[in-house]
C-alpha positions as YAML, in Angstrom:
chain: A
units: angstrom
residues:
- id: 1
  name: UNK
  ca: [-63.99, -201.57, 150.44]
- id: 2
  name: UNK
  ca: [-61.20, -203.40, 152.63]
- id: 3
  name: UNK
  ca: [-57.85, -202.39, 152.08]
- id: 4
  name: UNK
  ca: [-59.06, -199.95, 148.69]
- id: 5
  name: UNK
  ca: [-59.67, -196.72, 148.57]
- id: 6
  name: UNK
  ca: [-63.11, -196.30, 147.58]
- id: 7
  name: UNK
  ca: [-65.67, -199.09, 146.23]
- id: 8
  name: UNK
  ca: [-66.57, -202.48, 146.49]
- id: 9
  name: UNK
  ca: [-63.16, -205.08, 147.37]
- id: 10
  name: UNK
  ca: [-64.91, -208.67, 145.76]
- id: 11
  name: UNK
  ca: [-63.03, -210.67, 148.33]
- id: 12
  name: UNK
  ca: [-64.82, -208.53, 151.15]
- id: 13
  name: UNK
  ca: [-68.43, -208.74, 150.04]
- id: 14
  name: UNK
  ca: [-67.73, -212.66, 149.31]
- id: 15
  name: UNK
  ca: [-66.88, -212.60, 152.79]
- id: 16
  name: UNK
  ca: [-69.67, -210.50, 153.92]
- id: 17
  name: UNK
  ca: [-72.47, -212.73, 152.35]
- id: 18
  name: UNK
  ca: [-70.81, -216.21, 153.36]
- id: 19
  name: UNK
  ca: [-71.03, -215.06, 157.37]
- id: 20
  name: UNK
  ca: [-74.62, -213.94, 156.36]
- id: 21
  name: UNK
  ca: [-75.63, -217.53, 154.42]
- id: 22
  name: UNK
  ca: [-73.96, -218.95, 157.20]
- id: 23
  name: UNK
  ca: [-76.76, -217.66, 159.86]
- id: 24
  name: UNK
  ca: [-79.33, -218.19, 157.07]
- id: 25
  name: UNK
  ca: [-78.54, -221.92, 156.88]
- id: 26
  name: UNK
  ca: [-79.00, -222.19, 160.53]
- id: 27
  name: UNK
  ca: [-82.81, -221.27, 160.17]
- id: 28
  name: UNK
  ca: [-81.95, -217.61, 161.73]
- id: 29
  name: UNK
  ca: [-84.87, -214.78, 160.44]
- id: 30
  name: UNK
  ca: [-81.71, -212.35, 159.07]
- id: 31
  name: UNK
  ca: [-82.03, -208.36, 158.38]
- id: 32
  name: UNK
  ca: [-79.43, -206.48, 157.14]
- id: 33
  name: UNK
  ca: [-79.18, -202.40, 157.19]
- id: 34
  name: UNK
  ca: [-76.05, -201.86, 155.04]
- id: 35
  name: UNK
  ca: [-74.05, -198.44, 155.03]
- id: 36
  name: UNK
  ca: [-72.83, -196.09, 151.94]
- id: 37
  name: UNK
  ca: [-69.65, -194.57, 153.58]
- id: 38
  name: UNK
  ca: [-67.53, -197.16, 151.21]
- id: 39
  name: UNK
  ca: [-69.16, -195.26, 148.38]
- id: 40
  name: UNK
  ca: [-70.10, -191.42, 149.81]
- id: 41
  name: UNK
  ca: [-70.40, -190.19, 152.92]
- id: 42
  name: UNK
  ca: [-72.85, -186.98, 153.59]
- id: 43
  name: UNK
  ca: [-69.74, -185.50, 155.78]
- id: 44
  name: UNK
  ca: [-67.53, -185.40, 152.90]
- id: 45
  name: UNK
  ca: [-69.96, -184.07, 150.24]
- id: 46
  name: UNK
  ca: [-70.86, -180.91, 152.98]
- id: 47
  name: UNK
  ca: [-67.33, -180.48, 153.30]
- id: 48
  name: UNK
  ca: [-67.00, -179.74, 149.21]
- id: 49
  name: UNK
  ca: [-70.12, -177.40, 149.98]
- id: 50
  name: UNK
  ca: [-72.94, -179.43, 149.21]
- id: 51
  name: UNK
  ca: [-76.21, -178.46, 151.30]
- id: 52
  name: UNK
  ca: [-76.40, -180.96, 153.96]
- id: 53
  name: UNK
  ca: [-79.55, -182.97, 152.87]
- id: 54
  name: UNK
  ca: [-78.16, -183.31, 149.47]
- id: 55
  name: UNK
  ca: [-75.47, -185.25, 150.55]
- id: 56
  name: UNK
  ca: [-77.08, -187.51, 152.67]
- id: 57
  name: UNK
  ca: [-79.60, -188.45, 149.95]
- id: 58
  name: UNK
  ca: [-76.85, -189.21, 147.64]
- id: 59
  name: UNK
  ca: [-75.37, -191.10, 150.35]
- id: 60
  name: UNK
  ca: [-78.41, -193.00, 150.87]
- id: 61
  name: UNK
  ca: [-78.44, -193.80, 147.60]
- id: 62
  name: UNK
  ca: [-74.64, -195.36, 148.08]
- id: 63
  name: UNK
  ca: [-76.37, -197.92, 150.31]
- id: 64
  name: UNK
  ca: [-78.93, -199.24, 147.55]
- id: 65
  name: UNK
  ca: [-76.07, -199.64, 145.57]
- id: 66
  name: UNK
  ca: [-74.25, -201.87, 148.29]
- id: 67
  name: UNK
  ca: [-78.01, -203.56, 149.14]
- id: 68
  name: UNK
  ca: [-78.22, -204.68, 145.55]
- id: 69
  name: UNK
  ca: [-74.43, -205.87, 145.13]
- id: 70
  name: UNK
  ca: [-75.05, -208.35, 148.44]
- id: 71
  name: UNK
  ca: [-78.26, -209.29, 147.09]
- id: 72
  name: UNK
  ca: [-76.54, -210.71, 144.25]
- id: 73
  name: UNK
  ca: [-74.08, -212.42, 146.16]
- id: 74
  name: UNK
  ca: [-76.10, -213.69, 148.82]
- id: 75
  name: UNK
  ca: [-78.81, -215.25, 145.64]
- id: 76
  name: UNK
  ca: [-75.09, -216.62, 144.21]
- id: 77
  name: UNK
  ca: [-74.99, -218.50, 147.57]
- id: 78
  name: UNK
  ca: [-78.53, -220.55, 147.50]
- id: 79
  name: UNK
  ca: [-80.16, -217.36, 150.18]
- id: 80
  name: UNK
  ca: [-83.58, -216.48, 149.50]
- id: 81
  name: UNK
  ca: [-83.09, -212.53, 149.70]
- id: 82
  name: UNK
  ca: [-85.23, -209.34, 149.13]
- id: 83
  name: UNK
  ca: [-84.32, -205.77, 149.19]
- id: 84
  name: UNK
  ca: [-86.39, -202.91, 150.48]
- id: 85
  name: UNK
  ca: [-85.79, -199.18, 150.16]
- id: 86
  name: UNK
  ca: [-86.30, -196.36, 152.39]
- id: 87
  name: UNK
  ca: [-86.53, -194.17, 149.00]
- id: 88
  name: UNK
  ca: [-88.84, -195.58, 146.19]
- id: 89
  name: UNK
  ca: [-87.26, -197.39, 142.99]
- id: 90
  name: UNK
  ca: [-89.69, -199.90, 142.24]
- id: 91
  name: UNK
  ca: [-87.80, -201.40, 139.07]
- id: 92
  name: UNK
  ca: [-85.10, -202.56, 141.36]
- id: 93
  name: UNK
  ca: [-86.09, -203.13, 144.82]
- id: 94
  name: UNK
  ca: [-89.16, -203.10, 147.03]
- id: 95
  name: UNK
  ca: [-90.34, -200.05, 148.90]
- id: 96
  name: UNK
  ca: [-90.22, -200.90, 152.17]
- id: 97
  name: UNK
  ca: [-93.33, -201.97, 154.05]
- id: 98
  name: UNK
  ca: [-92.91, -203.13, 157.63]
- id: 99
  name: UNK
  ca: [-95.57, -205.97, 157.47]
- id: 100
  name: UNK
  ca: [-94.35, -207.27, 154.17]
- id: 101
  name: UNK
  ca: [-90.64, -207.00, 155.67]
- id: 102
  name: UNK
  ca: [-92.08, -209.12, 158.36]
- id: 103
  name: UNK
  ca: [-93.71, -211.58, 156.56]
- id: 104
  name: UNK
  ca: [-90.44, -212.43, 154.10]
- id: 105
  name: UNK
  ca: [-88.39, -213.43, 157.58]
- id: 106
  name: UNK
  ca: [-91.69, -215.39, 158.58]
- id: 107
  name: UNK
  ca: [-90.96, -216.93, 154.57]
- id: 108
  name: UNK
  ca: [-87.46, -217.48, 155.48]
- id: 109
  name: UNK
  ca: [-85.60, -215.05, 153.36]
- id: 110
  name: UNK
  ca: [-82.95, -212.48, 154.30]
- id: 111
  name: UNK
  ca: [-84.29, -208.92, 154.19]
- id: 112
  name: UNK
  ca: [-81.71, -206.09, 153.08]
- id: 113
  name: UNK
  ca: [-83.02, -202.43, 154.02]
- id: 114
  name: UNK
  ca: [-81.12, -199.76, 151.87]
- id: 115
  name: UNK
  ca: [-82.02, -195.93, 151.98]
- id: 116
  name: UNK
  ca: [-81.37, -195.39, 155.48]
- id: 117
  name: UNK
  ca: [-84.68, -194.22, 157.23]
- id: 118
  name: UNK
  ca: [-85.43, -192.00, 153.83]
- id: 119
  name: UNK
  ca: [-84.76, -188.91, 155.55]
- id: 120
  name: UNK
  ca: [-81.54, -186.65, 155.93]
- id: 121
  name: UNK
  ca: [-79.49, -185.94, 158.83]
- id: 122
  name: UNK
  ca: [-80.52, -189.15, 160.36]
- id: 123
  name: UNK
  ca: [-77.14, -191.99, 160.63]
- id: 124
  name: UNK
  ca: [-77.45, -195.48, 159.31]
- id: 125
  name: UNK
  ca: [-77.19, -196.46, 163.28]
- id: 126
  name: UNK
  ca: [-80.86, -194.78, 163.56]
- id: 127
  name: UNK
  ca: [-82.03, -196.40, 160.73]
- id: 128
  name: UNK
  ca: [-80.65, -199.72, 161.74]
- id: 129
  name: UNK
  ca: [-82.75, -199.76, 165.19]
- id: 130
  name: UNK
  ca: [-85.45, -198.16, 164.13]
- id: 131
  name: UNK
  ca: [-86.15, -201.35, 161.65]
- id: 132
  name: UNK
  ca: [-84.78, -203.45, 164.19]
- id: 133
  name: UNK
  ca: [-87.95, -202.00, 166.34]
- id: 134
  name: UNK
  ca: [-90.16, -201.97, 163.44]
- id: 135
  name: UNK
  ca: [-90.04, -205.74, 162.86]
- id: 136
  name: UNK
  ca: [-89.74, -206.49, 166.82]
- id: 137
  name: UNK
  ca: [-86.20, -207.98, 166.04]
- id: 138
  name: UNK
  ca: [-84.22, -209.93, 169.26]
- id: 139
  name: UNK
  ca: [-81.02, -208.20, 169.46]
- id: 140
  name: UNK
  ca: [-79.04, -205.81, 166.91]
- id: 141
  name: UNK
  ca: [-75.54, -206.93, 165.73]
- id: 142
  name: UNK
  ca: [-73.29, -203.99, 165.78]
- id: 143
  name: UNK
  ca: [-70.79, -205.02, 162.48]
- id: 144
  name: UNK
  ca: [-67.28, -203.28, 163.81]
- id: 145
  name: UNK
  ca: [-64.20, -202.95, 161.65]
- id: 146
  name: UNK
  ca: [-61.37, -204.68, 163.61]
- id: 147
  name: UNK
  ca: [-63.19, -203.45, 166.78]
- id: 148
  name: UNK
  ca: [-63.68, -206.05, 168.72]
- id: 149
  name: UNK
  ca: [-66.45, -204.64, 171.17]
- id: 150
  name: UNK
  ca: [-67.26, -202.19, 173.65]
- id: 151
  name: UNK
  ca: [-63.53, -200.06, 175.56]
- id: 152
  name: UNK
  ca: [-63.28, -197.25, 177.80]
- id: 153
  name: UNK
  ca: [-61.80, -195.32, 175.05]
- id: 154
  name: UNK
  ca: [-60.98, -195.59, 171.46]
- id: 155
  name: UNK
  ca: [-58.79, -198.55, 171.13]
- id: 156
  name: UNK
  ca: [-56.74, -197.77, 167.94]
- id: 157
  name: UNK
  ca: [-55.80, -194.58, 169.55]
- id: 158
  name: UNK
  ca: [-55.36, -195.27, 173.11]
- id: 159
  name: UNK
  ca: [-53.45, -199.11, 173.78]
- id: 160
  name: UNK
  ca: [-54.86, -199.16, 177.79]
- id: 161
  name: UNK
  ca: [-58.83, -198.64, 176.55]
- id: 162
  name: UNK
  ca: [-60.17, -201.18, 178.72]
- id: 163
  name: UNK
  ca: [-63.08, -203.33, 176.59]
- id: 164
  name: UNK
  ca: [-66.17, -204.39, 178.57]
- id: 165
  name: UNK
  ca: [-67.83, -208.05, 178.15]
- id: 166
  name: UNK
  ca: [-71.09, -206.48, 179.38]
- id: 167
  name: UNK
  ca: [-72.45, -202.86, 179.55]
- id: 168
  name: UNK
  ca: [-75.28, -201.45, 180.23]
- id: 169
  name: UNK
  ca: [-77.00, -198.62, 177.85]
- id: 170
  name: UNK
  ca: [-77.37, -196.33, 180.53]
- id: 171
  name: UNK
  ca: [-73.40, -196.88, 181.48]
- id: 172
  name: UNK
  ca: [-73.11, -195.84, 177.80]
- id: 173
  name: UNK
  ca: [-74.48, -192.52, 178.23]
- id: 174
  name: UNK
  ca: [-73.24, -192.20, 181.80]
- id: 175
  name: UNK
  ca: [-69.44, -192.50, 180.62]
- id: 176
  name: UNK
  ca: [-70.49, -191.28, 177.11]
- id: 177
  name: UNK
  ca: [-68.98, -193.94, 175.27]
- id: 178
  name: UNK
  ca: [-69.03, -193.72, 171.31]
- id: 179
  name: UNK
  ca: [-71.27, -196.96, 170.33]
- id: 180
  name: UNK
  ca: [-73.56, -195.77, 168.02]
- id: 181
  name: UNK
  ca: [-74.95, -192.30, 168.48]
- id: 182
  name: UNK
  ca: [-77.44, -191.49, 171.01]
- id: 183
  name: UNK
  ca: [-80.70, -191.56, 168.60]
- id: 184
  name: UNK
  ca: [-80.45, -195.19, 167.87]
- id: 185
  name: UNK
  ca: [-79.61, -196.12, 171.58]
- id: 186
  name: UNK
  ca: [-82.41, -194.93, 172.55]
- id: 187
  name: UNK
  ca: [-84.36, -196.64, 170.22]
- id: 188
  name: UNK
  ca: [-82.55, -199.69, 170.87]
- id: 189
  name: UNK
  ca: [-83.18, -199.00, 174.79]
- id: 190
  name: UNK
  ca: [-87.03, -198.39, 175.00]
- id: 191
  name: UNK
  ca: [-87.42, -201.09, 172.42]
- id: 192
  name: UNK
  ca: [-85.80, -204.03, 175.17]
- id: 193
  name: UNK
  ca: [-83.33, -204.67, 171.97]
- id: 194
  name: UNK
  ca: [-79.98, -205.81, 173.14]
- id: 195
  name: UNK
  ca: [-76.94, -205.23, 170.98]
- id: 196
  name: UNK
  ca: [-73.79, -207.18, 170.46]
- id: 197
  name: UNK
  ca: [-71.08, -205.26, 169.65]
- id: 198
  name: UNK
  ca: [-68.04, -207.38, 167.02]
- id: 199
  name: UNK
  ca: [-65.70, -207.20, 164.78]
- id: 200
  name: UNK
  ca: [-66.55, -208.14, 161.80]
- id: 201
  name: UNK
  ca: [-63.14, -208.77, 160.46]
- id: 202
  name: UNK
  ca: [-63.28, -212.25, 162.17]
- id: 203
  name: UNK
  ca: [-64.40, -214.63, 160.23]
- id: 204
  name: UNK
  ca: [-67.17, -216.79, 161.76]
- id: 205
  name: UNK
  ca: [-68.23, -214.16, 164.36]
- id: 206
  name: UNK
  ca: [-72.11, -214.31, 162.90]
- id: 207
  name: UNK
  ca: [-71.98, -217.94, 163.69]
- id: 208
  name: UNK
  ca: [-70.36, -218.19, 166.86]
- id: 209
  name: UNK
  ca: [-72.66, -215.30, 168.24]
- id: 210
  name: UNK
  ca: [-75.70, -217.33, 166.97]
- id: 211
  name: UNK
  ca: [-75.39, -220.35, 168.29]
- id: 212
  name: UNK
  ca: [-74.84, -218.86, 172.01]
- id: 213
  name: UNK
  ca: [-71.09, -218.03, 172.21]
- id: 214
  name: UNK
  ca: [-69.56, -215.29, 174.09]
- id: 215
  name: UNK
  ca: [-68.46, -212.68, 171.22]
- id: 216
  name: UNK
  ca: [-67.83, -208.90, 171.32]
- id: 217
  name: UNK
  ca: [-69.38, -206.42, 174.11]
- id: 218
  name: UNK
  ca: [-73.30, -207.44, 174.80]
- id: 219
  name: UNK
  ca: [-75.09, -204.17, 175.68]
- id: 220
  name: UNK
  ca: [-78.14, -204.68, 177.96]
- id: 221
  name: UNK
  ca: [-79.99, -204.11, 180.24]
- id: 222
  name: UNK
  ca: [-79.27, -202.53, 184.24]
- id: 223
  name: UNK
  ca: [-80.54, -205.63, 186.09]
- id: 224
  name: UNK
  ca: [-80.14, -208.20, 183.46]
- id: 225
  name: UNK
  ca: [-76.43, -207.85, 182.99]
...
């Protein structure tokens, strides 16, 4: 939504999908687990007394929305691109299917999974490495806003957070930092799935982190690091 209130800011999304064609033109296999929160956000619905589950299903919901939006874009940019849904809607996207996920990278095309994992109370983190496991991805790119990584403590609030090149994901839950929440590490852990950590805000971070540079926080593994 960048600098608007609610919705979809065109100059953002253009953004968004010319980092992802970017990576796509470079012969990278691409997966994308987009978010709702510019739309709803379960949170806010519960606060306005909506049962819990409802409002994450609305929120999931939010995401399709956002899957089909890039989609669009990213076709607008020459990308090959398929969407598949945690929640069945066969006249506009695919239901997901793990092997048929795996075989449209194999095809070279970018595969967007909207819906979350299909089920309430789980975060779009959890959802994110759990397909990340599913298709036996390489490492998880951790889209920040104007985060640039990994600190000691919340950056915009605290000026002498201290941000970490390298961390480990049992450092993470030893100092309890706030990467993604606990669920999804863990995923992300006992699936060997490093994460890079950016901020998506600069422009040709995608790139830079494909072809080998240094970028953001990489979380690993004790050993490896």
């Amino acid at each position: 939504m960048g600098a608007e209130g609610f919705g979809i800011n065109p100059k953002v999304i253009e953004g968004i999908a010319e980092e992802i064609a970017i990576a796509y033109h470079l012969g990278v296999q691409v997966a994308i687990v987009v978010g709702g929160g510019n739309i709803f956000r379960g949170v806010k619905g519960s606060e306005w007394g909506m049962d819990k589950a409802a409002a994450d299903y609305v929120g999931m919901l939010a995401t399709i929305m956002n899957c089909l939006i890039l989609q669009e874009v990213l076709r607008s940019k020459g990308v090959q691109v398929r969407v598949q849904t945690a929640i069945a809607m066969p006249e506009v996207a695919e239901p997901f299917i793990r092997l048929r996920a795996i075989r449209h990278l194999e095809k070279g095309r970018v595969v967007i999974f909207g819906g979350g994992t299909g089920n309430p109370h789980v975060t779009t983190d959890t959802a994110a490495a759990l397909r990340a496991a599913e298709i036996k991805a390489e490492v998880v790119l951790m889209a920040k806003n104007k985060v640039d990584g990994v600190y000691s403590d919340d950056p915009k609030m605290n000026t002498q957070a201290i941000k970490f090149d390298n961390i480990s994901f049992g450092q993470i839950r030893r100092e309890g930092l706030k990467v993604m929440d606990s669920a999804a590490l863990s995923i992300c852990e006992e699936s060997k799935i490093p994460l890079v950590v950016f901020d998506f805000a600069k422009p040709g971070s995608i790139e830079r982190i494909v072809r080998g540079d240094k970028v953001g926080t990489l979380v690993g593994f004790e050993g490896d690091l």
